[in-house]
C-alpha positions in Angstrom: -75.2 226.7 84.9 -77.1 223.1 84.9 -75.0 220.1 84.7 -75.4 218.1 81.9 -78.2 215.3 81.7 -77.6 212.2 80.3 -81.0 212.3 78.0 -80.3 215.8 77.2 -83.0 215.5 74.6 -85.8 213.6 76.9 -88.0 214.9 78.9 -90.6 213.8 81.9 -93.0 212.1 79.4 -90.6 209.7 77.3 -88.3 208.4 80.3 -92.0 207.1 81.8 -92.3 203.5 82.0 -93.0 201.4 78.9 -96.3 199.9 78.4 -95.4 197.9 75.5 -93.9 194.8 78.0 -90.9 194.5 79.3 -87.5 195.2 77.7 -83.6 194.6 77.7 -81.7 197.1 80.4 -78.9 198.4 78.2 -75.5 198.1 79.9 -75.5 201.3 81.2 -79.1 200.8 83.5 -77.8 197.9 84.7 -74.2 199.9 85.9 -76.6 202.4 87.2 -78.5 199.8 89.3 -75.6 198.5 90.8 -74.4 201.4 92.3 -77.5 202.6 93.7 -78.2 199.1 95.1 -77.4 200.6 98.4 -79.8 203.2 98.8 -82.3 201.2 96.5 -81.6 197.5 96.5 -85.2 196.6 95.5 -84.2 198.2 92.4 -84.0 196.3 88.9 -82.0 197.1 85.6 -85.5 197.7 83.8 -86.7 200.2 86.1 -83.2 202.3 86.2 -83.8 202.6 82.3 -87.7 203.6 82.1 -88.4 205.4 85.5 -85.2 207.4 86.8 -83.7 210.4 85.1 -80.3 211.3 86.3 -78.1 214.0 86.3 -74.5 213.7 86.0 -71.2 216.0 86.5 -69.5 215.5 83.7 -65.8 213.6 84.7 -64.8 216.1 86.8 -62.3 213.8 89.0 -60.9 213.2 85.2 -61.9 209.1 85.9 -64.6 209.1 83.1 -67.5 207.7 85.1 -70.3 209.5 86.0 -71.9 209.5 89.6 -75.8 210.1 89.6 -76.7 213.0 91.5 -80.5 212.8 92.0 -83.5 210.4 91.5 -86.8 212.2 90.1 -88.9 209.1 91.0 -88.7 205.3 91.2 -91.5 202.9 91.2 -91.1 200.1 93.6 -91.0 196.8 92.1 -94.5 194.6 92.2 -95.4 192.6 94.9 -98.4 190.8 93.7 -97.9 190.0 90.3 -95.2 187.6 88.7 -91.8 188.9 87.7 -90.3 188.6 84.2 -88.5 185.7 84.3 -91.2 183.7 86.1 -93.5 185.2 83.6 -91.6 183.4 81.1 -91.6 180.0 82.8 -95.8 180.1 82.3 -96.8 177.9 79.5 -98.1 180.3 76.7 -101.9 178.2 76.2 -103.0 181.1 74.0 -100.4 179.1 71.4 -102.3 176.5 71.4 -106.0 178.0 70.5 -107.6 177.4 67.3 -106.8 181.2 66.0 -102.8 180.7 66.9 -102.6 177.2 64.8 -104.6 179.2 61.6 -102.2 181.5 62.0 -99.2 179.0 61.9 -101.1 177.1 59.3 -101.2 179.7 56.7 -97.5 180.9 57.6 -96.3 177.4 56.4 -94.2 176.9 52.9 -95.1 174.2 49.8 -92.0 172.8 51.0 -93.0 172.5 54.8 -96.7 171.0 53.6 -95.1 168.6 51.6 -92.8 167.5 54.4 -95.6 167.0 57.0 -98.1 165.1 54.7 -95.3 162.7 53.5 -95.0 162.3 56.8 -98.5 162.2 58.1 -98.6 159.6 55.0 -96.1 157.0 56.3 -97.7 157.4 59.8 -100.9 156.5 58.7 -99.6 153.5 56.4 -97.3 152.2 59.5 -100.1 152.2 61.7 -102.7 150.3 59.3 -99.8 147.7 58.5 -98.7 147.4 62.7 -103.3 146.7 62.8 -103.2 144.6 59.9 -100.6 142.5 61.1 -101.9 142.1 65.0 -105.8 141.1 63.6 -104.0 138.8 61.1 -104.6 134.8 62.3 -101.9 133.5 60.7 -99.9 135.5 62.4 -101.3 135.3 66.4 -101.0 131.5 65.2 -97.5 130.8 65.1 -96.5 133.7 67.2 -95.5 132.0 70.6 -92.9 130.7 71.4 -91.9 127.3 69.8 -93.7 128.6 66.7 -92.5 131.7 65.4 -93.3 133.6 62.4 -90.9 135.9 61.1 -91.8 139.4 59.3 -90.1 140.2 56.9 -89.8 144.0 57.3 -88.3 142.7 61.2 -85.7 141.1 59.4 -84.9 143.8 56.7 -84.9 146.7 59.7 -82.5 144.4 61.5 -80.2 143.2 58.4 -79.7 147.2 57.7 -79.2 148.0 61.3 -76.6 145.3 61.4 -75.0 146.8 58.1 -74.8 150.3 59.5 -73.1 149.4 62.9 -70.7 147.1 60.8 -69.8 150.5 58.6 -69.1 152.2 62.4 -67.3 149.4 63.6 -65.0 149.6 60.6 -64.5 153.0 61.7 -63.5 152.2 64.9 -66.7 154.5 66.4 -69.6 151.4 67.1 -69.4 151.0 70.9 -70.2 147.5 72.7 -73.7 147.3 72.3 -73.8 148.1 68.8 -71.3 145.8 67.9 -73.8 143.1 69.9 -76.1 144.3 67.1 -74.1 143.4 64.0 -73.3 140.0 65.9 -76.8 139.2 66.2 -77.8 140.7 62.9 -75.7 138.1 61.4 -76.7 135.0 63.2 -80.6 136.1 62.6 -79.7 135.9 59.1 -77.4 132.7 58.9 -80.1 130.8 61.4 -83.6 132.3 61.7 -84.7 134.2 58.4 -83.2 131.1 55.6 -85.9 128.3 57.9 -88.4 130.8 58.4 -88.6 131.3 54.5 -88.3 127.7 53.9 -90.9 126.7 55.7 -93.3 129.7 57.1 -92.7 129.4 60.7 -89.4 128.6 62.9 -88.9 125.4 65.3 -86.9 123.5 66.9 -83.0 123.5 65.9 -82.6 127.3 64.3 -83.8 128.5 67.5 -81.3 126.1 69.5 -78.2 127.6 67.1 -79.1 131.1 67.3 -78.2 131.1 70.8 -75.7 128.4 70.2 -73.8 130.7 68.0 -73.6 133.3 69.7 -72.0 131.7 72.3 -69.5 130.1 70.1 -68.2 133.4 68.8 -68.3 135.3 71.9 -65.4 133.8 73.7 -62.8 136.0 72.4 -64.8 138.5 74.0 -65.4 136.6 77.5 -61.8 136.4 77.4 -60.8 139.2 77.2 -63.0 140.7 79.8 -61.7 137.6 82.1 -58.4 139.1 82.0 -59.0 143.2 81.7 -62.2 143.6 83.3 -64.0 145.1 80.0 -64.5 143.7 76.5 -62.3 146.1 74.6 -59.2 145.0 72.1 -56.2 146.6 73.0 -53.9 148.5 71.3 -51.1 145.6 69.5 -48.7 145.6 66.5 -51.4 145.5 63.7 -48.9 142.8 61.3 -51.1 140.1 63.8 -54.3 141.2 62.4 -54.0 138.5 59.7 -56.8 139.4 57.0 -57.3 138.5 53.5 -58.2 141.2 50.8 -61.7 142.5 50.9 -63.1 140.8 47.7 -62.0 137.5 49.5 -63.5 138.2 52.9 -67.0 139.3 50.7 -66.7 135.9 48.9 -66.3 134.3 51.9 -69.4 136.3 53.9 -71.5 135.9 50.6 -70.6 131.5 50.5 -72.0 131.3 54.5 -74.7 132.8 53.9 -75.6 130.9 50.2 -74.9 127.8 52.2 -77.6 128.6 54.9 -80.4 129.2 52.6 -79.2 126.3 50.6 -79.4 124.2 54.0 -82.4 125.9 54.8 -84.2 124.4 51.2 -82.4 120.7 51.6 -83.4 119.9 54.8 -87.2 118.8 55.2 -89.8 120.9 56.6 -88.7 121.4 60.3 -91.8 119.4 61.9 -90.8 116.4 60.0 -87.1 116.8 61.9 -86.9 113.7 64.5 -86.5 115.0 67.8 -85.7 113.1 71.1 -82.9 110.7 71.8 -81.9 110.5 67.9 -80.7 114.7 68.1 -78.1 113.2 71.1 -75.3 113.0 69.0 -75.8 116.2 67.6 -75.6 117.7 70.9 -72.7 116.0 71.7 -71.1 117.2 68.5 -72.0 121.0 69.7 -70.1 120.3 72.7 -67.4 119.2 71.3 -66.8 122.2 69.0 -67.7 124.5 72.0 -65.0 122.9 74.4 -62.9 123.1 71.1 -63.4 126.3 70.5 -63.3 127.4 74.2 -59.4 125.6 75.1 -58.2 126.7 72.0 -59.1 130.8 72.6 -58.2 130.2 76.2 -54.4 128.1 75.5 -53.4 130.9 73.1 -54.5 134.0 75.3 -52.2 132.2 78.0 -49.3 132.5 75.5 -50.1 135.9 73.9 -49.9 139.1 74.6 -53.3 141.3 74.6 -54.8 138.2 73.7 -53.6 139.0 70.1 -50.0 138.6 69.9 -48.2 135.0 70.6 -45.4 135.4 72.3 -44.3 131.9 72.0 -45.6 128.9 69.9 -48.4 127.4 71.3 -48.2 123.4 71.8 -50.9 122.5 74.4 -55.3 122.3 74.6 -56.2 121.3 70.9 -52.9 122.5 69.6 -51.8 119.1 70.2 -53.5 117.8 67.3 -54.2 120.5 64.8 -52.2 123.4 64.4 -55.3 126.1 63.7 -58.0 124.2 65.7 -59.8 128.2 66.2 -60.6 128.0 62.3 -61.4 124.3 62.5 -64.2 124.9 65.3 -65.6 127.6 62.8 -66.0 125.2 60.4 -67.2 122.4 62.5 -69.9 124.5 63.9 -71.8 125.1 61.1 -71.4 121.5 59.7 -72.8 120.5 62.7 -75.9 123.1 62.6 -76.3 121.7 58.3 -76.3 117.8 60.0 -78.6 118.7 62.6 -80.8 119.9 59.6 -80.6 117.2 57.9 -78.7 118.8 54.7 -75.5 116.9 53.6 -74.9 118.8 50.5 -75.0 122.1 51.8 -73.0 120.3 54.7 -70.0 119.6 51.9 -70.4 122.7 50.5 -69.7 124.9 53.3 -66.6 122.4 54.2 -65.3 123.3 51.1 -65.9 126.8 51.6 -64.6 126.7 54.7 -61.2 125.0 53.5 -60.6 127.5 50.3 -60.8 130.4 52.9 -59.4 129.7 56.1 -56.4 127.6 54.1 -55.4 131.3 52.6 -55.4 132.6 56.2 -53.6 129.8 58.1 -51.1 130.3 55.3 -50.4 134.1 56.1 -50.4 133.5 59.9 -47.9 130.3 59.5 -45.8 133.0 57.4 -45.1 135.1 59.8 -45.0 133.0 62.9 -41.7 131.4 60.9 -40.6 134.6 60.8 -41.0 135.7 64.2 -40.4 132.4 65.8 -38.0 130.6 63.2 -37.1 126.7 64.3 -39.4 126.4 67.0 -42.5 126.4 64.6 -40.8 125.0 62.4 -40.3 122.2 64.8 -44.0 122.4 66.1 -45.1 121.7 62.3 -43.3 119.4 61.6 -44.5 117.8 64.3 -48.4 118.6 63.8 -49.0 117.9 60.6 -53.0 118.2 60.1 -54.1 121.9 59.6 -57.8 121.8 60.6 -58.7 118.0 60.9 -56.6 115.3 62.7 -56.0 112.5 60.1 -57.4 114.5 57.4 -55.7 117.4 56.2 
């Protein structure tokens, strides 16, 4: 009696090989192959499955796996023609023809067509304004660079991208670059955009305190990668991060900005600004609140730990004089910028601000250095009476 196949139902004709292209081995081919592989190790999975008809004893040893017992024919694998898999790596140009893209045309949904001619529409809008703007002469007129003309849709992109990292940031997920964004979203705002509405075109001292600022309010930052090698904040007892509530903080944000645009409108058109030796003393006022600002970030981080948390009460550097000299520079700084502009009111105005806010805050952080620190600030106080402005208050 025959042993029994394992296509008992198959004959010659239907285990021939497939003409329809290649297809999956099933598990079983592919156990098949492997255990012929030393008699026939130029054999493949696809050819066990379409070319080789076995015939098995039926688990006679009781282990359940069947051995094969002869091979009716193989077909030995191509030699001049590509195999599957580097078939697959071919790029498919046929995709491309004029037929094939029909074809995909008509397959496409109302919804898909809308999707690519609303997009097809802003492309085509984008690139007339980008050509429109780049043949414009007012434009190639100011654009260089002492005279500057600033696009609006520049400073929009920028404001939102500044807004969105802020909102990631607040998160605690914006890394160091984008946080670099929001910084210099901010200053683009407070110094370039508020002239360049003013008056058309930029010059002179907004370009000076856009890079003056930012390096005013990046020595915490220089700081801290002096001492830890990176520019990360470190993980402190969160009762030191003194902040106001958020409506406050909004005011505040809301009043610097106001002021700028106000300073921006007050001052005279920025080619009528004197120049030369009569801007010395304004320069010599932005070194002072830099070297302020500098001593005062650098005498605390000396006597804090993390750079965040005082571990004793600081009495040296600018301390001397004023006891929150950090908030004073801040306040000084863009005095300075107004003067430099020519704009006294706005000038007071943002003094004023400036007091109302950061008088709140010293008030919190004097709080709790009493409590953590008792006599000895109380001492140091007493001692330093001005808050922000020796002789003044």
């Amino acid at each position: 009696m025959a042993a029994p196949t394992l296509f008992p139902n198959a004959s010659l004709s239907t285990l021939r090989p497939s003409t329809q292209g290649p297809q999956k081995p099933s598990s079983y081919s592919f156990f098949l192959s492997r255990r012929l592989k030393p008699c026939c190790p130029q054999l493949k999975p696809s050819f066990c499955r379409s070319s080789i008809a076995f015939s098995c004893r039926a688990f006679n040893q009781g282990n359940g796996v069947p051995k094969p017992e002869k091979i009716l024919r193989t077909e030995p694998p191509s030699t001049t023609g590509a195999t599957t898999k580097e078939k697959s790596r071919i790029p498919h140009w046929s995709l491309m023809s004029a037929e094939s893209l029909v074809q995909r045309a008509s397959g496409l949904t109302p919804l898909e067509v809308c999707k690519w001619v609303g997009f097809l529409s802003l492309a085509v809008a984008a690139a007339k304004s980008v050509l429109r703007l780049a043949t414009d002469p007012f434009f190639l007129m100011y654009f260089s660079w002492t005279w500057l003309f600033w696009p609006w849709m520049v400073a929009f992109s920028l404001g939102a991208l500044g807004l969105y990292f802020a909102y990631k940031h607040s998160a605690g997920k914006a890394s160091i670059w984008e946080q670099l964004v929001v910084v210099s979203s901010a200053f683009t705002w407070l110094t370039l955009v508020p002239p360049a509405v003013a008056n058309g075109f930029l010059e002179g001292w907004p370009v000076a305190f856009f890079f003056i600022y930012h390096y005013f309010f990046f020595f915490n930052v220089s700081v801290r990668k002096r001492l830890y090698g990176d520019y990360y904040l470190r993980p402190h007892d969160e009762k030191w991060d003194v902040r106001l509530p958020l409506p406050y903080r909004v005011a505040f944000a809301a009043a610097v900005l106001v002021s700028h645009f106000l300073a921006a409108f007050e001052a005279p058109p920025l080619h009528q600004v004197p120049g030369g030796w009569q801007n010395l003393p304004i320069w010599l006022l932005v070194m002072v609140v830099l070297l302020m600002q500098y001593k005062s970030v650098l005498h605390l981080s000396n006597y804090s730990e993390k750079v965040v948390v005082p571990t004793s009460v600081v009495q040296f550097g600018p301390f001397r004089w004023i006891r929150h000299p950090i908030y004073a520079s801040t306040m000084f700084l863009f005095a300075v910028y107004f003067a430099a502009l020519r704009a006294p009111l706005s000038m007071l105005f943002i003094l004023f601000v400036g007091v109302l806010y950061y008088g709140q805050k010293a008030k919190l952080e004097e709080d709790l250095m009493l409590e953590s620190f008792g006599d000895s600030y109380e001492t140091y106080r007493n001692k330093v009476r001005y808050k922000f402005m020796p002789y003044v208050y």
